[in-house]
N, CA, C and O atoms as a GROMACS GRO file, in nm:
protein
  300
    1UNK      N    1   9.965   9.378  11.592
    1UNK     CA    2  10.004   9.505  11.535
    1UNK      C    3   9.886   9.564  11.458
    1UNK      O    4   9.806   9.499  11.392
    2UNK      N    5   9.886   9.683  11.474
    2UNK     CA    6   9.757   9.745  11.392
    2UNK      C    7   9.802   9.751  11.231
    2UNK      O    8   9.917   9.765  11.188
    3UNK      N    9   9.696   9.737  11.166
    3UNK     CA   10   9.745   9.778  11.016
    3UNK      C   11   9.818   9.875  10.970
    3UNK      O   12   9.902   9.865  10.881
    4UNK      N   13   9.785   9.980  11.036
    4UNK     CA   14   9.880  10.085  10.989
    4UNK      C   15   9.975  10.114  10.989
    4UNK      O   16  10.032  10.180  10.902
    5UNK      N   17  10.051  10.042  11.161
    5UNK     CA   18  10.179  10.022  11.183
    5UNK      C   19  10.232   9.923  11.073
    5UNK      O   20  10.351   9.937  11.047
    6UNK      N   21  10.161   9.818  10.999
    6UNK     CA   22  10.208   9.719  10.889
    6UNK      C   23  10.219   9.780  10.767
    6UNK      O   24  10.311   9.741  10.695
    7UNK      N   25  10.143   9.873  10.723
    7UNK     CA   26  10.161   9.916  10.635
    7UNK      C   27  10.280  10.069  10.606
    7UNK      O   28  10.319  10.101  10.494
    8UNK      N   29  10.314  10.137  10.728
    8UNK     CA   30  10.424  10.215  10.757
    8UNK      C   31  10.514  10.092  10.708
    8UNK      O   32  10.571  10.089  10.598
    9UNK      N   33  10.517  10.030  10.768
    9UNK     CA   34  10.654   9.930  10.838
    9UNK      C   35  10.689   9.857  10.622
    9UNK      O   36  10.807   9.862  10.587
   10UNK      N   37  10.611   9.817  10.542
   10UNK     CA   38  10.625   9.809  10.470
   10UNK      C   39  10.648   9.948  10.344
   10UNK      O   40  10.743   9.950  10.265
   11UNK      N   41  10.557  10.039  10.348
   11UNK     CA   42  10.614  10.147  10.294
   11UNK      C   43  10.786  10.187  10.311
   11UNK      O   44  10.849  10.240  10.219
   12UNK      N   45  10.841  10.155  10.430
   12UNK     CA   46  10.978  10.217  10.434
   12UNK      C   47  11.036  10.112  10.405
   12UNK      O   48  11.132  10.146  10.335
   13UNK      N   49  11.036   9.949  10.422
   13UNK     CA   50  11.091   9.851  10.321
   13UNK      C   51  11.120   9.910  10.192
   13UNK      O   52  11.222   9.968  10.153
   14UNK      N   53  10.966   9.877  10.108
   14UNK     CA   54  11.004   9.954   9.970
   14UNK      C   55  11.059  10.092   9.982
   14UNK      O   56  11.129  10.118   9.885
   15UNK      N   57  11.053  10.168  10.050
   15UNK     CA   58  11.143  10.262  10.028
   15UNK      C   59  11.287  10.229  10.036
   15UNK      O   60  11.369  10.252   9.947
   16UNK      N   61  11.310  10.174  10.150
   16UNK     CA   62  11.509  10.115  10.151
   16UNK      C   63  11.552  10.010  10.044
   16UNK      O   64  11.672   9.991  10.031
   17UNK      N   65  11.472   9.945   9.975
   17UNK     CA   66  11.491   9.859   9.837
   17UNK      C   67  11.477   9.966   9.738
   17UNK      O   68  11.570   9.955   9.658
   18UNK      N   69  11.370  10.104   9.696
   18UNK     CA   70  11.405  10.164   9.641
   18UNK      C   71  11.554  10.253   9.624
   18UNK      O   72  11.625  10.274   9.525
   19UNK      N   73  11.566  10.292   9.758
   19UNK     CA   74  11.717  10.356   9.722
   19UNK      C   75  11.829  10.271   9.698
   19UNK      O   76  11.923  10.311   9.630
   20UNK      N   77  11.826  10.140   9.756
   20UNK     CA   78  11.969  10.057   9.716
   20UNK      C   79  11.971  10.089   9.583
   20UNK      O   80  12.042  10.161   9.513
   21UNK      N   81  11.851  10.002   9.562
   21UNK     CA   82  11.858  10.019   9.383
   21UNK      C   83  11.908  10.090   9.326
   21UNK      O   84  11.966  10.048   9.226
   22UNK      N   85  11.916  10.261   9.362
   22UNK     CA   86  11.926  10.398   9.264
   22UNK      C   87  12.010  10.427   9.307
   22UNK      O   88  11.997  10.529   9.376
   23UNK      N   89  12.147  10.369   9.304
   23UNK     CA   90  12.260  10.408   9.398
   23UNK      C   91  12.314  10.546   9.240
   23UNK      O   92  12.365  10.654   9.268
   24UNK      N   93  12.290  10.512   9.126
   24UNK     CA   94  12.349  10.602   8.998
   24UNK      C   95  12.380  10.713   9.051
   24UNK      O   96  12.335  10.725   9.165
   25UNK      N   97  12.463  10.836   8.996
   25UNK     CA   98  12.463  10.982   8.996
   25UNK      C   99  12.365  11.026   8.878
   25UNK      O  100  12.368  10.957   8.776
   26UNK      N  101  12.263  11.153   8.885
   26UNK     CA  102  12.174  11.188   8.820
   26UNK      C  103  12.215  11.342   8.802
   26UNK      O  104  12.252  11.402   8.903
   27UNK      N  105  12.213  11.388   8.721
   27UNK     CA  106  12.165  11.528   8.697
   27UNK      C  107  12.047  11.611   8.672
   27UNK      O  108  11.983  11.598   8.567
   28UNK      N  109  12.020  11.685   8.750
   28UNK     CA  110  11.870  11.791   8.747
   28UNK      C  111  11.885  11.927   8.741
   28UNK      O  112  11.957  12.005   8.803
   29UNK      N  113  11.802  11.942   8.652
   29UNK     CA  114  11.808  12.127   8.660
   29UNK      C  115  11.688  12.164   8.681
   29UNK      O  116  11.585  12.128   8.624
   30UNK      N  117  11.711  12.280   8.817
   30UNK     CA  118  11.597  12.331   8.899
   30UNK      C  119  11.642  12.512   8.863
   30UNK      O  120  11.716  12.601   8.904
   31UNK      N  121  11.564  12.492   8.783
   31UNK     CA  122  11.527  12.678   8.750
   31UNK      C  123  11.699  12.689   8.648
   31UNK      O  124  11.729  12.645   8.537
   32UNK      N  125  11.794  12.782   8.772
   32UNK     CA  126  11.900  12.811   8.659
   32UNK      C  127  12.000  12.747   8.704
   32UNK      O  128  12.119  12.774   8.689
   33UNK      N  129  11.927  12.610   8.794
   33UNK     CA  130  12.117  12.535   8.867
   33UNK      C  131  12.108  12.425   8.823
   33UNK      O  132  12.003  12.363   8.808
   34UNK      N  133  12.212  12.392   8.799
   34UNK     CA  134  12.205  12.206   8.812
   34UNK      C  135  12.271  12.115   8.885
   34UNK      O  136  12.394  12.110   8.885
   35UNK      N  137  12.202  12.040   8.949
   35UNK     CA  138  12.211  11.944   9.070
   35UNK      C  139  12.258  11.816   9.037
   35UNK      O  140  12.190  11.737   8.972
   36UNK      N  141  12.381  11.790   9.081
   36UNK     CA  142  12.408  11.638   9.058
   36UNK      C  143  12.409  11.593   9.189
   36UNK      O  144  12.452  11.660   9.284
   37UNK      N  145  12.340  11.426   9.201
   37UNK     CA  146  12.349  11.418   9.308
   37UNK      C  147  12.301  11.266   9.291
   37UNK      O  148  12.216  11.255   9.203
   38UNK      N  149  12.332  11.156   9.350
   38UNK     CA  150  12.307  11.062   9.350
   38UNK      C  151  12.148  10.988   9.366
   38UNK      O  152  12.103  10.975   9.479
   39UNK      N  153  12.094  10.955   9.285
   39UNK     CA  154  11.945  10.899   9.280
   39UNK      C  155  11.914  10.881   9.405
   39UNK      O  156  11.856  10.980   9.447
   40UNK      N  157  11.924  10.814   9.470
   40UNK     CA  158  11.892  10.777   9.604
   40UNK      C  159  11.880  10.894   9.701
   40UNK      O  160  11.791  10.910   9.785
   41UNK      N  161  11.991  10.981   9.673
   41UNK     CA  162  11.948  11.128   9.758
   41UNK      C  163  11.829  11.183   9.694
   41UNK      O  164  11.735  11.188   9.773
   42UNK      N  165  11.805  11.222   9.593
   42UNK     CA  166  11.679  11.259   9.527
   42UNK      C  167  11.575  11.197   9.572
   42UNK      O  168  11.510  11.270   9.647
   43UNK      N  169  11.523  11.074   9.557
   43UNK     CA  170  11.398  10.973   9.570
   43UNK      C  171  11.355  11.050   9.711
   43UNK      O  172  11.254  11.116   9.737
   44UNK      N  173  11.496  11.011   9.807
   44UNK     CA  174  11.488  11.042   9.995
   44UNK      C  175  11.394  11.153   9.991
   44UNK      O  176  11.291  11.170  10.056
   45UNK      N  177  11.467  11.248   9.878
   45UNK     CA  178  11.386  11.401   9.970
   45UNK      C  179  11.306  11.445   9.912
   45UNK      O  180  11.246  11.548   9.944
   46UNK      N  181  11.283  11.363   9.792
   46UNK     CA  182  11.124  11.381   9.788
   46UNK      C  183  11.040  11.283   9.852
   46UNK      O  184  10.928  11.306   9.896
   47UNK      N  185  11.094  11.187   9.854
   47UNK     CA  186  10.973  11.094   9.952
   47UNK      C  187  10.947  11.212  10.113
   47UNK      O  188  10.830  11.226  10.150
   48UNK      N  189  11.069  11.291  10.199
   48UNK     CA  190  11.063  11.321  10.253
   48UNK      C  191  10.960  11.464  10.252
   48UNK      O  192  10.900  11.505  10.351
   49UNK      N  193  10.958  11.512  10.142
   49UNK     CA  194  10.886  11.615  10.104
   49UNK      C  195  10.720  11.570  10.108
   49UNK      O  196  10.628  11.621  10.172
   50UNK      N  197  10.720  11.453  10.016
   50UNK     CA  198  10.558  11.418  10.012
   50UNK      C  199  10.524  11.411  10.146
   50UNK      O  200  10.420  11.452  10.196
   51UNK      N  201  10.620  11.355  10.204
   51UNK     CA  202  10.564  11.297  10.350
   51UNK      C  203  10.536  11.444  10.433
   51UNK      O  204  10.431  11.447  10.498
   52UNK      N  205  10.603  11.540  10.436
   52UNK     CA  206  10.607  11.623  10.535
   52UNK      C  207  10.439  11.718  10.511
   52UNK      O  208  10.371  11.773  10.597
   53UNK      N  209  10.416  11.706  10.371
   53UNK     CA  210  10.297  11.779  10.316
   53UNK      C  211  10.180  11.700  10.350
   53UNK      O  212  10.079  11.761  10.386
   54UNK      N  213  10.179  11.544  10.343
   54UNK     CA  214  10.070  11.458  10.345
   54UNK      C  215  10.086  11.499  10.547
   54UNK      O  216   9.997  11.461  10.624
   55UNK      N  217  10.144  11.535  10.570
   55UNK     CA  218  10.105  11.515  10.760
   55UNK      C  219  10.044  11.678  10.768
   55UNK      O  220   9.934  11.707  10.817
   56UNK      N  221  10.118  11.754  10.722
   56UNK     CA  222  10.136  11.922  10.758
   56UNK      C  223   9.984  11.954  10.711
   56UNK      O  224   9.904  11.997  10.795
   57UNK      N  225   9.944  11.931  10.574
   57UNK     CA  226   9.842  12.008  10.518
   57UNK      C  227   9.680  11.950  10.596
   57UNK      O  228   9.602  12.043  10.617
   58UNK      N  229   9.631  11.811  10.637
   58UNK     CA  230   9.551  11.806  10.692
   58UNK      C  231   9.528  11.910  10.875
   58UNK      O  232   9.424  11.953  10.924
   59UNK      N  233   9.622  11.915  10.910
   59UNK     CA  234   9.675  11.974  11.024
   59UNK      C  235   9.668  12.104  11.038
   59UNK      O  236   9.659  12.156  11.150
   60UNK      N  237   9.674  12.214  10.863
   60UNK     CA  238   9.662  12.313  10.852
   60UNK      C  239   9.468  12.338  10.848
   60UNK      O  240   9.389  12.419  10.897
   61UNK      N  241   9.463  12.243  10.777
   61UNK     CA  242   9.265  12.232  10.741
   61UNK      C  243   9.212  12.220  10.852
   61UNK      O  244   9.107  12.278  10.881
   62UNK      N  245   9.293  12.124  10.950
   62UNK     CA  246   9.200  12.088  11.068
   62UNK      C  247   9.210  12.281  11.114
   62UNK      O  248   9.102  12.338  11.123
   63UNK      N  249   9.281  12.328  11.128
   63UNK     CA  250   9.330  12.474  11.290
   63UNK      C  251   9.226  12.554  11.187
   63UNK      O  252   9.131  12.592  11.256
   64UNK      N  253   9.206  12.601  11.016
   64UNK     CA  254   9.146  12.655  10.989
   64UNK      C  255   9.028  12.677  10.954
   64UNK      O  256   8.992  12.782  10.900
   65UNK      N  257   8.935  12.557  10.989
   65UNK     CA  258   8.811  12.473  11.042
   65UNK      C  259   8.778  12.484  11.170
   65UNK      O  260   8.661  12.470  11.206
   66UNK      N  261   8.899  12.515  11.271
   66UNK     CA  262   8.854  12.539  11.426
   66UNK      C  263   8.812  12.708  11.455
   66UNK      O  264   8.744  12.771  11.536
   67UNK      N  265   8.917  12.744  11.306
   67UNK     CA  266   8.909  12.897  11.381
   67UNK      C  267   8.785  12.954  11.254
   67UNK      O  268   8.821  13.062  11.206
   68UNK      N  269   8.660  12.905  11.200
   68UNK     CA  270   8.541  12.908  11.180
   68UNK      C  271   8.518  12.942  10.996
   68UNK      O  272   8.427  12.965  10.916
   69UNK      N  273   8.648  12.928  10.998
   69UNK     CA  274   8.665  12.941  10.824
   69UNK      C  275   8.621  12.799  10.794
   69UNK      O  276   8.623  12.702  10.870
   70UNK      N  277   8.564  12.807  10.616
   70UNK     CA  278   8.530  12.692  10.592
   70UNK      C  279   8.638  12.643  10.436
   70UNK      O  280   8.678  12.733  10.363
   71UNK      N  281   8.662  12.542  10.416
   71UNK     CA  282   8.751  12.464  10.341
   71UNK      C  283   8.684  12.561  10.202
   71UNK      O  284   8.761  12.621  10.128
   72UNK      N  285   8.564  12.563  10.187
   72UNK     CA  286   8.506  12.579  10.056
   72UNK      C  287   8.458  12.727  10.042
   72UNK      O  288   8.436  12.763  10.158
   73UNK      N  289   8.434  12.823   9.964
   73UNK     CA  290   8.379  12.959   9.944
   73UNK      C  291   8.231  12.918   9.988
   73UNK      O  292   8.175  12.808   9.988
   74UNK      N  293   8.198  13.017  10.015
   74UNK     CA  294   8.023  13.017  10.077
   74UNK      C  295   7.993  13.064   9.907
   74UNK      O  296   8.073  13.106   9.824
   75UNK      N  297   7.858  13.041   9.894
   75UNK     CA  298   7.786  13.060   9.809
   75UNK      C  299   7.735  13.237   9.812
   75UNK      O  300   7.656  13.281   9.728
   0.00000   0.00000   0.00000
């Protein structure tokens, strides 16, 4: 197995030991609502969030690097 597949494969371990754990109900307030919702749903969608940004944003750098823009301001 390649490392990376080992280290996925363990990231989502600790992730499914993290949510057993946080089975609690939590309350959050986002701007003017408040969200109750069980810990474990929370953790999910932000883990799901980091994740979707850590894939999306290199992906955006790579297309705007092809099309001759550069990451940094020119001098």
């Amino acid at each position: 197995m390649k490392s990376k597949t080992i280290l996925v494969l363990v990231l989502i371990a600790l992730l499914a030991i993290l949510l057993v754990q946080n089975s609690g109900s939590e309350r959050i307030r986002f701007y003017l609502w408040w969200i109750e919702a069980p810990m474990f749903v929370l953790v999910f969608f932000s883990f799901l969030l980091g994740f979707a940004l850590g894939f999306l944003v290199p992906r955006l750098e790579k297309r705007r690097d092809k099309k001759g823009e550069s990451a940094s301001p020119k001098p």
